[in-house]
DSSP file (Angstrom, degrees, kcal/mol; ACC not computed):
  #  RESIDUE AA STRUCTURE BP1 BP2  ACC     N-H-->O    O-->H-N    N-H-->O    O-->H-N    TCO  KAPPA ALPHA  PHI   PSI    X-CA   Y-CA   Z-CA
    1    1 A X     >        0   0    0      0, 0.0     4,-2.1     0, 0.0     3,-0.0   0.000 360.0 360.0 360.0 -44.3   87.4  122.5   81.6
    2    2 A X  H  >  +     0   0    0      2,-0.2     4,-1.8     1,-0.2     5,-0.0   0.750 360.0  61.4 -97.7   4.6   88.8  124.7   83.5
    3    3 A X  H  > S+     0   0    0      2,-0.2     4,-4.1     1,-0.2    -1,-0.2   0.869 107.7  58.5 -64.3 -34.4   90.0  122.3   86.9
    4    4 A X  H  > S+     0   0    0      2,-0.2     4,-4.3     3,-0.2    -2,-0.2   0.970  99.6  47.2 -64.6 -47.0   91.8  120.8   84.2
    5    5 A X  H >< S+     0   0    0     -4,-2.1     3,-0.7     2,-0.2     4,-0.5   0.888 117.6  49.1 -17.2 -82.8   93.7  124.0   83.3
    6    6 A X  H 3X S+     0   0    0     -4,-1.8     4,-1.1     2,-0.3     3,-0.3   0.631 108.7  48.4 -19.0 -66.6   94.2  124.2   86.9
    7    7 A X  H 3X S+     0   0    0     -4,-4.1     4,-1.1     1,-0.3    -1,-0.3   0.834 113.1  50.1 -59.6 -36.4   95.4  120.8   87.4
    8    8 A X  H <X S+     0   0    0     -4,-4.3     4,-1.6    -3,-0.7    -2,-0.3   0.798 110.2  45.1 -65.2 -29.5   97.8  121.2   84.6
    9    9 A X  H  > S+     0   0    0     -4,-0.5     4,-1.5    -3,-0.3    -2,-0.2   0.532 113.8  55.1-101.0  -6.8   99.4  124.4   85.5
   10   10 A X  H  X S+     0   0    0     -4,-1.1     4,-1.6    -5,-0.2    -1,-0.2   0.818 102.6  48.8 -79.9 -35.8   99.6  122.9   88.9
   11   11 A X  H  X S+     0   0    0     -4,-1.1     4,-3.7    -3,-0.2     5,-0.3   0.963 119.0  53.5 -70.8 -58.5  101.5  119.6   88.0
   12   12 A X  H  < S+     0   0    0     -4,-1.6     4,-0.4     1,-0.2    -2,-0.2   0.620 105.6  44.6 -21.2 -58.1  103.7  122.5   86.2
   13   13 A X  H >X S+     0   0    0     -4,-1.5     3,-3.1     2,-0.2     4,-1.9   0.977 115.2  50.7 -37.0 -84.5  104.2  124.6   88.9
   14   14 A X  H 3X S+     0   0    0     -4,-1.6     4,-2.3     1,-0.3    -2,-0.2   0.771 110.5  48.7 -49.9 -29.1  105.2  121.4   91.2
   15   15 A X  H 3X S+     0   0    0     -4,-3.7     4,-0.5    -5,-0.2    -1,-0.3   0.766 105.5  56.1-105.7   0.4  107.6  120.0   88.9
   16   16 A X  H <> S+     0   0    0     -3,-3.1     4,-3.6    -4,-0.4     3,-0.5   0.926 108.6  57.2 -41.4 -69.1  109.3  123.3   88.4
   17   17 A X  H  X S+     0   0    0     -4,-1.9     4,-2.8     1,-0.3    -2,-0.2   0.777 108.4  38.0   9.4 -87.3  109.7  123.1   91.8
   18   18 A X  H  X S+     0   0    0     -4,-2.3     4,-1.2     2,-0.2    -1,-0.3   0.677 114.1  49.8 -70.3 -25.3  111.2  120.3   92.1
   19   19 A X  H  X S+     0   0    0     -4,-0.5     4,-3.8    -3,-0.5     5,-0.4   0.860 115.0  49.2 -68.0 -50.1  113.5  120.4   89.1
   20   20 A X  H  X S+     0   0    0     -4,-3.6     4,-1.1     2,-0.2    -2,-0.2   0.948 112.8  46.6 -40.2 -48.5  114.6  123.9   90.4
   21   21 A X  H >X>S+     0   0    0     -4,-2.8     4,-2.8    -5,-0.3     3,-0.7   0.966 111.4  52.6 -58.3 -50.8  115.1  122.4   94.1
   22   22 A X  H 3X5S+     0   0    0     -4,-1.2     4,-2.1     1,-0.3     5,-0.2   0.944 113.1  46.7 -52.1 -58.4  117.2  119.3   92.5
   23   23 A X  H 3X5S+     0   0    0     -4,-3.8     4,-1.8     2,-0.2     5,-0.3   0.791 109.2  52.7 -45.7 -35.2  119.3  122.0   90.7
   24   24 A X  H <X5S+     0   0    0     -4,-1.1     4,-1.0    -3,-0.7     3,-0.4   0.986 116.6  35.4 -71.4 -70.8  119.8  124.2   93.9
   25   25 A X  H  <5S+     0   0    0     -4,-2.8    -2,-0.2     1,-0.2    -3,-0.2   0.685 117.7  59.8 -94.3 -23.2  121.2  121.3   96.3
   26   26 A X  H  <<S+     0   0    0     -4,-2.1    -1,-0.2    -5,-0.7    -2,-0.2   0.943 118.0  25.5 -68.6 -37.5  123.1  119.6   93.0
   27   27 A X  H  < S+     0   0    0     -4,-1.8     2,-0.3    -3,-0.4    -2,-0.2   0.622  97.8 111.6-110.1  -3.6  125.3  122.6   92.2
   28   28 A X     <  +     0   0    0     -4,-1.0     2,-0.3    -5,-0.3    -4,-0.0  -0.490  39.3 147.9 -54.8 119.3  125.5  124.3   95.9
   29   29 A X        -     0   0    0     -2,-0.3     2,-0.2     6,-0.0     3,-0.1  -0.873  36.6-117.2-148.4-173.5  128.6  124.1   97.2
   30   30 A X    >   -     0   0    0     -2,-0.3     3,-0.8     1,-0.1     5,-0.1  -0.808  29.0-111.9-124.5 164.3  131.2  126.1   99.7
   31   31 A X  T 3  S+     0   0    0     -2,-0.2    -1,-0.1     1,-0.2     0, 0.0   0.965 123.5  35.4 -70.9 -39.4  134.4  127.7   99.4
   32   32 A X  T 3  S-     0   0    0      2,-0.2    -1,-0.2    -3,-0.1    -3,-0.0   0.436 110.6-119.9 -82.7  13.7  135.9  125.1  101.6
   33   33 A X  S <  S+     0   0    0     -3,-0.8     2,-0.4     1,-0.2    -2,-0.1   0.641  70.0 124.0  33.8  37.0  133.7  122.2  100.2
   34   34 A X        -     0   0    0      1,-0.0    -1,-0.2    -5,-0.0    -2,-0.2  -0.892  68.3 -97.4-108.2 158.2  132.2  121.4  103.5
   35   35 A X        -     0   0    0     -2,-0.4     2,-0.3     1,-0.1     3,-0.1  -0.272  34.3-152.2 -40.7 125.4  128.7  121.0  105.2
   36   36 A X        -     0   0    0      1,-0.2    -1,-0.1     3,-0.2     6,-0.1  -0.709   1.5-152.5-109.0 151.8  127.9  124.0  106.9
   37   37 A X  S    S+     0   0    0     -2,-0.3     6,-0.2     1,-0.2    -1,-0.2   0.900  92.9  46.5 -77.7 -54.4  125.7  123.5  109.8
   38   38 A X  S    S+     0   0    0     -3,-0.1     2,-0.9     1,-0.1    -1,-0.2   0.090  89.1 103.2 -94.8  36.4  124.0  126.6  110.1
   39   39 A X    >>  -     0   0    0      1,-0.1     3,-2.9     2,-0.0     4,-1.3  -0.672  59.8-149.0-125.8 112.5  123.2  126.8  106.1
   40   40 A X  H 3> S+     0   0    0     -2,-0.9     4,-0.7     1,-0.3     5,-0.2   0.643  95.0  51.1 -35.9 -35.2  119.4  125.9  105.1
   41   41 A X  H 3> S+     0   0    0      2,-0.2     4,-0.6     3,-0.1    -1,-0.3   0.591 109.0  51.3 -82.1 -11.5  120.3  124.5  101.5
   42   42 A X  H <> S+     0   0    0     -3,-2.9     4,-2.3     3,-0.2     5,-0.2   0.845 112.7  46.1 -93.4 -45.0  122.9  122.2  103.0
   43   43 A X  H  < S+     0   0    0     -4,-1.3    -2,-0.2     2,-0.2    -3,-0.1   0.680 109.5  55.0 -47.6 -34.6  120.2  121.0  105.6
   44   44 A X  H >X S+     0   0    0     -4,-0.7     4,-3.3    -5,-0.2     3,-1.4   0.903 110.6  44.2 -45.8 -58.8  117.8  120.6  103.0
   45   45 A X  H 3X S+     0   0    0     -4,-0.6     4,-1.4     1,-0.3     3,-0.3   0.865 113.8  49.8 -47.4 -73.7  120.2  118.4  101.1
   46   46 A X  H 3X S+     0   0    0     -4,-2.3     4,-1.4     1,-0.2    -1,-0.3   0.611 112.1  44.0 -11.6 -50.3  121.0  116.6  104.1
   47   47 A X  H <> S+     0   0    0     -3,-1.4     4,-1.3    -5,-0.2     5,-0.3   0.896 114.5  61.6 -85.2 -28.6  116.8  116.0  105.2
   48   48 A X  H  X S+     0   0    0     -4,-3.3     4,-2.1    -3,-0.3    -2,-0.2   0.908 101.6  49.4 -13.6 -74.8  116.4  115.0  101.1
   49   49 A X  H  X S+     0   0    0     -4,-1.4     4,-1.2     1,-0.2    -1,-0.2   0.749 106.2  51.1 -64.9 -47.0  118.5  112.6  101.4
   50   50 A X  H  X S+     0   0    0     -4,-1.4     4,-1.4     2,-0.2    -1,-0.2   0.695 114.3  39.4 -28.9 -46.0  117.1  110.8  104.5
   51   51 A X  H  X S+     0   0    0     -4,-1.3     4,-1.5     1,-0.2    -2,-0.2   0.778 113.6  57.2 -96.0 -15.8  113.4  110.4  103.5
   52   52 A X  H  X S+     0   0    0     -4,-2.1     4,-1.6    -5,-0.3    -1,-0.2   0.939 113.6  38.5 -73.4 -21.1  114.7  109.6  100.1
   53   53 A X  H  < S+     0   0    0     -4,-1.2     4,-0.3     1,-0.2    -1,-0.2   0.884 122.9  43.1 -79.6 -42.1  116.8  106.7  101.7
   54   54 A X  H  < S+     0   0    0     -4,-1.4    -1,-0.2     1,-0.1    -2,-0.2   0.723 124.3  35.8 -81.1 -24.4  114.0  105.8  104.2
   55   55 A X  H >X S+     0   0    0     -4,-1.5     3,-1.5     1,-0.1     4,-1.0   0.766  88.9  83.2-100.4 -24.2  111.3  106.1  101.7
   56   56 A X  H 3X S+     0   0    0     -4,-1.6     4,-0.9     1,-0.4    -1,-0.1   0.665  85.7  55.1 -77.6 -29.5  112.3  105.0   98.3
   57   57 A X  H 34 S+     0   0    0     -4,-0.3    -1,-0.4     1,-0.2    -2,-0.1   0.106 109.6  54.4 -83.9  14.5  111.8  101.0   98.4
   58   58 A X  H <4 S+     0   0    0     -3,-1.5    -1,-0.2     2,-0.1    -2,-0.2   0.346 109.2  44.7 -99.4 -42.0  108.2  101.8   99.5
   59   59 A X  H  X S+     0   0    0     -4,-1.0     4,-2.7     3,-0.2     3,-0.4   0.789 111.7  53.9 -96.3 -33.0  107.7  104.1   96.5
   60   60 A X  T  < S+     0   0    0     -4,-0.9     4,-0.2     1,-0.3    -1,-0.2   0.476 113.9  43.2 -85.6  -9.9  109.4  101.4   93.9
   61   61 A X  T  4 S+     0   0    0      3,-0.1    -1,-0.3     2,-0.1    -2,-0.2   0.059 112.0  46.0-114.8  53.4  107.2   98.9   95.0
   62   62 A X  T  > S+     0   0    0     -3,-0.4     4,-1.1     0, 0.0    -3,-0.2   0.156 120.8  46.4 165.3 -68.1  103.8  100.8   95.2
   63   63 A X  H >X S+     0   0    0     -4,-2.7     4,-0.9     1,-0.2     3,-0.7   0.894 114.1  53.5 -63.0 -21.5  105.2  102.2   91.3
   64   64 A X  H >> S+     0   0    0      1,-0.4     4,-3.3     2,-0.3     3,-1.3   0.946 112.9  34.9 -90.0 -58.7  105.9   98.5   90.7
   65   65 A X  H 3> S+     0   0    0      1,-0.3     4,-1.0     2,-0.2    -1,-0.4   0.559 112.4  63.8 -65.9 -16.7  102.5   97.0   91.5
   66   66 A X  H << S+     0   0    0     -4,-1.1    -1,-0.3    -3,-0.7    -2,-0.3   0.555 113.7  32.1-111.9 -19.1  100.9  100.0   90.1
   67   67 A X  H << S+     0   0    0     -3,-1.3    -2,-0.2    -4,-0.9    -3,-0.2   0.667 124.8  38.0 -90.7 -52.2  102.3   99.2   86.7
   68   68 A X  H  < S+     0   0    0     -4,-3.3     2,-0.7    -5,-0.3    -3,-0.2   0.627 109.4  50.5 -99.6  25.1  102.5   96.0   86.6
   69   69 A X  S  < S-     0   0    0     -4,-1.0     2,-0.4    -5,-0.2    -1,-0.1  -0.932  88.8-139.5-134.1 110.3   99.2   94.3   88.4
   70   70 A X     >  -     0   0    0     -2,-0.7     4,-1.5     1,-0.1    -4,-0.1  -0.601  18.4-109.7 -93.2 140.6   96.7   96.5   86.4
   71   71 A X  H >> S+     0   0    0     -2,-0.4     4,-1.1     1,-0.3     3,-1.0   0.927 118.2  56.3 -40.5 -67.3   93.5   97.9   88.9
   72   72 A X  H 3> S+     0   0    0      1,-0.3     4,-3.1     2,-0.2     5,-0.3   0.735 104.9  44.6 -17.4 -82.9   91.3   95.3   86.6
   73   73 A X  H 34 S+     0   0    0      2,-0.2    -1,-0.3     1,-0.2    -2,-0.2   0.601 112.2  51.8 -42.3 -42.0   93.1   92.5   87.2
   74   74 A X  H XX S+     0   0    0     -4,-1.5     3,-5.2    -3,-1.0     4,-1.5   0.933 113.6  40.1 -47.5 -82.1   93.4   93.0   90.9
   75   75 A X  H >X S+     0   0    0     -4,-1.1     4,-1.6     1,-0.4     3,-1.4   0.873 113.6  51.7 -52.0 -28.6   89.8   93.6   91.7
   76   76 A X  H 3< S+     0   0    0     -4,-3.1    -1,-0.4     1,-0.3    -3,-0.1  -0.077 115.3  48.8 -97.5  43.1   88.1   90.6   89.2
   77   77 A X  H <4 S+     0   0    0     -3,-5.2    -1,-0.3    -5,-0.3    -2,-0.2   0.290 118.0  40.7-127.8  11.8   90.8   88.2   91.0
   78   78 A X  H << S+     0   0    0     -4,-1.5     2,-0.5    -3,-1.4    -2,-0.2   0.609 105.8  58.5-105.6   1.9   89.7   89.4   94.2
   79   79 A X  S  < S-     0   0    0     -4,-1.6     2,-0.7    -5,-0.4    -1,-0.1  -0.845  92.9-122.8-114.4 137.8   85.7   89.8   94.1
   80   80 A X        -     0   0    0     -2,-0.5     2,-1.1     1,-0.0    -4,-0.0  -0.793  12.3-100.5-113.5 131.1   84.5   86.4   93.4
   81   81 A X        -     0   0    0     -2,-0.7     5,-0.2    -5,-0.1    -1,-0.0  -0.063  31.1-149.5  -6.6  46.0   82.5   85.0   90.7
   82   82 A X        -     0   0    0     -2,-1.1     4,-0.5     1,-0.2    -1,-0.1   0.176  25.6-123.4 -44.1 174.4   78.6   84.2   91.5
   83   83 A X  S  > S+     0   0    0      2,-0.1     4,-0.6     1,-0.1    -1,-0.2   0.600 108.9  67.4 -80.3  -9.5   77.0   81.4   89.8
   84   84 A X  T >4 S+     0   0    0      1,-0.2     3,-3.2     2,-0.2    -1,-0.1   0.975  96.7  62.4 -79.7 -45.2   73.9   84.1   88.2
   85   85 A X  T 34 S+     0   0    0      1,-0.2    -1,-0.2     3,-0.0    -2,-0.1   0.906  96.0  55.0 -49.1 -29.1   77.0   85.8   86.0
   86   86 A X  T 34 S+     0   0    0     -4,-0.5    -1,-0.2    -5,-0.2    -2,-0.2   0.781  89.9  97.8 -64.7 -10.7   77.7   82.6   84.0
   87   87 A X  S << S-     0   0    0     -3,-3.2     2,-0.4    -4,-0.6     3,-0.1  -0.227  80.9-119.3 -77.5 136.7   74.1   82.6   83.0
   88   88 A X        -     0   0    0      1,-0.1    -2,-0.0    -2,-0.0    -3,-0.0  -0.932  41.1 -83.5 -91.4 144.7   73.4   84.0   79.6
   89   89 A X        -     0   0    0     -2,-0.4     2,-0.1     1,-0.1    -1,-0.1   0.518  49.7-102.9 157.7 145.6   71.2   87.0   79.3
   90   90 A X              0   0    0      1,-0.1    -1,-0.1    -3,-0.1     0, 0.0  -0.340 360.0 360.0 -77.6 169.9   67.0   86.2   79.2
   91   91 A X              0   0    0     -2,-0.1    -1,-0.1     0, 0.0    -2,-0.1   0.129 360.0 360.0-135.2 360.0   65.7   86.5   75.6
């Protein structure tokens, strides 16, 4: 009972996190509206943007197979049938 606590106030946590971060690098900006080299949230923004670019058609086909070819259905079409299962039950 309570790892679940735990796991719930942990998914919490991490997606504060991450909404907060998404807010931070969305409304950050400079007085002249450029990219500053030497500023850490612009750099962020910047490395964000990269793995999301490098990463993201990996992650939409992963969600994509993970919704639609359900764990079942995978494993009974790859583990194959003996002859003993067709057999009905001894009496």
């Amino acid at each position: 009972m309570l790892s679940k606590k735990r796991s719930k106030a942990f998914i919490c946590l991490a997606l504060f996190l991450l909404m907060a971060g998404i807010f931070i690098i969305a409304f950050h900006h400079h007085d002249d509206d450029c990219d500053h080299d030497d500023c850490p949230v612009c750099a962020a923004a910047h490395q964000v943007c990269s793995v999301i670019h490098n990463y993201f058609p990996f992650a939409v086909f992963y969600t994509f197979l993970g919704v639609v070819v359900s764990e079942k259905e995978f494993l009974s079409a790859s583990v194959r049938r003996s002859a003993l299962d067709s057999r009905a039950p001894p009496v």
